[in-house]
matplotlib code that plots the C-alpha trace (Angstrom):
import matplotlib.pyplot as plt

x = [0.0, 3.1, 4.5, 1.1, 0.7, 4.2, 3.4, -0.1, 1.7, 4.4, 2.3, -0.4, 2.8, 3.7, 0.7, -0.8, 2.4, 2.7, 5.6, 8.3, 7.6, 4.7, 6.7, 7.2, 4.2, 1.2, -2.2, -3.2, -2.2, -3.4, -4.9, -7.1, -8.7, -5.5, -3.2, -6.2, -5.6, -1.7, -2.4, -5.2, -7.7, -11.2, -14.0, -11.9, -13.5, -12.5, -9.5, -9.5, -7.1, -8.4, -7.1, -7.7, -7.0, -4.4, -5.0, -2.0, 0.6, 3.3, 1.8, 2.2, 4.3, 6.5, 8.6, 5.5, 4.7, 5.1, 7.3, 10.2, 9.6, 9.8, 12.8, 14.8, 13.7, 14.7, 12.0, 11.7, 13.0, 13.0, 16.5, 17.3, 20.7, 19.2, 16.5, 19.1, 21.1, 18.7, 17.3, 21.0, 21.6, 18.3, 16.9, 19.7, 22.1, 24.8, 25.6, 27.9, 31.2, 30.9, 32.0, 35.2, 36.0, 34.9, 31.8, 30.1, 26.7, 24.4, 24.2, 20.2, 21.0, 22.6, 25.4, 22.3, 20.6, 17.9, 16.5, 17.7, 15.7, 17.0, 18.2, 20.2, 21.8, 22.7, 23.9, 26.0, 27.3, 28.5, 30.4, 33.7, 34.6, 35.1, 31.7, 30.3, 31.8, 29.2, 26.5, 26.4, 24.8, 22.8, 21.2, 19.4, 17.8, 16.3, 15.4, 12.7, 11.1, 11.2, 7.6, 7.0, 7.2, 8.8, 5.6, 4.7, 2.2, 2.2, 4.0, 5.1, 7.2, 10.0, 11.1, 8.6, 10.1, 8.8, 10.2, 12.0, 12.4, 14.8, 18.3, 20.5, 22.6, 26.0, 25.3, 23.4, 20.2, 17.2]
y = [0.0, 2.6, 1.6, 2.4, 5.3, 6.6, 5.3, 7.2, 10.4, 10.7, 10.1, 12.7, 15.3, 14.1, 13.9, 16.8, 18.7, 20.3, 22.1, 20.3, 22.2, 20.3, 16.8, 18.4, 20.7, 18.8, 18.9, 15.6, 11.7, 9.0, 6.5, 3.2, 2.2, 0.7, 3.9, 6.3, 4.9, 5.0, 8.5, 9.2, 10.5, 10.0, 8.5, 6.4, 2.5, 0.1, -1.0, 1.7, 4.2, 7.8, 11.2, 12.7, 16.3, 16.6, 19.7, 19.1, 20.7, 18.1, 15.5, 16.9, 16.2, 12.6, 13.0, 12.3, 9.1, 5.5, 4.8, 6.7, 6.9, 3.1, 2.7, 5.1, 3.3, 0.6, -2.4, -1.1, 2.2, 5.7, 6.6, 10.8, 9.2, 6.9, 10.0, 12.6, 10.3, 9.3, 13.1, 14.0, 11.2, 11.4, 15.0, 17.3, 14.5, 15.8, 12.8, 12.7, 10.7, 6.9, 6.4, 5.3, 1.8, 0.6, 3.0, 2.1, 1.2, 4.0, 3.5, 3.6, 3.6, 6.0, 4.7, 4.0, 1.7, 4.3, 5.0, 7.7, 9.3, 8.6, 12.6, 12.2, 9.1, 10.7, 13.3, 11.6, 9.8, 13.2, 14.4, 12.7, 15.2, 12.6, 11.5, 15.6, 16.3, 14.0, 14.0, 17.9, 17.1, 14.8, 14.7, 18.0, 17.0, 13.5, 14.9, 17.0, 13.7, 12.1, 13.1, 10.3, 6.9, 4.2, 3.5, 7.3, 7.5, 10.9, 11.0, 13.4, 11.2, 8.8, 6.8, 8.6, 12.6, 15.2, 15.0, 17.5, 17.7, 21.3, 21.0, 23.8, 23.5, 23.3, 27.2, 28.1, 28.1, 26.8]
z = [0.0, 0.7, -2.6, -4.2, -2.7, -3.5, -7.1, -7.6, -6.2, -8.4, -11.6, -10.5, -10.4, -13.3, -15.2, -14.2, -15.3, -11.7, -10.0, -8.6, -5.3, -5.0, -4.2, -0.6, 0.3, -1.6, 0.3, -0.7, -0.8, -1.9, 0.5, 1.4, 4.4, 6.1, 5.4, 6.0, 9.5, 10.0, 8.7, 11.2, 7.9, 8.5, 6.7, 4.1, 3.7, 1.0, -0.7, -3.4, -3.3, -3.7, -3.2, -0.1, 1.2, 3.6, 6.2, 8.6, 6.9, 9.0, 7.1, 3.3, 0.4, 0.1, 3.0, 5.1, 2.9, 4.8, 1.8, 2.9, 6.3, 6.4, 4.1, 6.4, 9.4, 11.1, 11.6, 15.6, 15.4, 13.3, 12.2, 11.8, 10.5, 7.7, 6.8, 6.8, 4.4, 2.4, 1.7, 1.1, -1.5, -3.1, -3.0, -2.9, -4.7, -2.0, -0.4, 2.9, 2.4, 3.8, 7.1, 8.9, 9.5, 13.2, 13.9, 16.9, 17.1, 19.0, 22.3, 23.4, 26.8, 29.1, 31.8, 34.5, 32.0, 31.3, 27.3, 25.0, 22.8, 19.5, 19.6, 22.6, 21.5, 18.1, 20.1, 22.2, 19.1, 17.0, 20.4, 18.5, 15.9, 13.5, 13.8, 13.6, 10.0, 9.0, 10.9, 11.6, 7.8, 8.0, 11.5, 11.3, 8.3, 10.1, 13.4, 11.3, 10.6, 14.1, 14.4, 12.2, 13.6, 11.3, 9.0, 8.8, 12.0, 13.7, 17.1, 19.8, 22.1, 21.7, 24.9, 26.9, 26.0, 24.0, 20.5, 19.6, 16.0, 15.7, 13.9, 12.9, 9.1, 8.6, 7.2, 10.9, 9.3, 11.9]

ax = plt.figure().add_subplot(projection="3d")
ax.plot(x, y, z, "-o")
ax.set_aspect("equal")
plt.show()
């Protein structure tokens, strides 16, 4: 159903000769029952896709699409690494040099055994400088979509905290 979705959005841009601005702000997707509810859209029944209006403006344009929310995701757990990546390589073809050899695996848990937000952990990561060049790229770019769980629903906490989903460019810009 992502796939489809994706599939149906892309040709209605195309198709209907639109601008290319529309890939990120559109008002609309394309939805069934099942994704009308992991998108919390009302009043959808049936396994037909149709276009719907989309009035959160959080929830508009492809990067709020399952799709790629799921691909940059792991099976348990959003990744801002993966989504800043991904938007980097395939968006803005800029993509961030591979990393070194022997990169540690985030740690998810702080010295007392309690959970990191997958911002704090990231965080912790990037306090090597080696780490930073990188990920002062990427990151900011994927914590704007931690609001999305790893299928695409809404969300406003990860590991019971606020999310926060702010990041600051390389250039300074919010």
């Amino acid at each position: 159903d992502f796939e489809q979705e994706t599939h149906l959005f892309l040709a209605s841009v195309f198709k209907e000769d639109r601008s290319i601005l529309e890939l990120f702000r559109a008002d609309y997707k394309f939805v069934n029952e099942r994704l009308s509810k992991i998108y919390e859209i009302p009043d959808v029944y049936g396994n037909r896709f149709r276009r719907v209006t989309v009035n959160d403006h959080n929830k508009q344009g492809l990067l709020a699409h399952g799709s790629i929310l799921a691909i940059t995701s792991y099976a348990n757990r959003t990744s801002p690494v993966i989504r800043g990546k991904w938007v980097l390589e395939n968006i803005l073809a800029s993509p961030p040099p591979p990393p070194p050899d022997n990169v540690p695996s985030l740690r998810r848990e702080n010295e007392g055994g309690v959970l990191l937000t997958g911002r704090a952990a990231i965080e912790k990561h990037r306090e090597n400088p080696v780490c930073a060049v990188c990920h002062n790229r990427m990151d900011p770019i994927g914590f704007g979509l931690e609001n999305f769980d790893p299928i695409g629903k809404w969300r406003t906490e990860d590991a019971g905290n606020p999310i926060d989903s702010s990041g600051m460019l390389p250039d300074g810009t919010r």
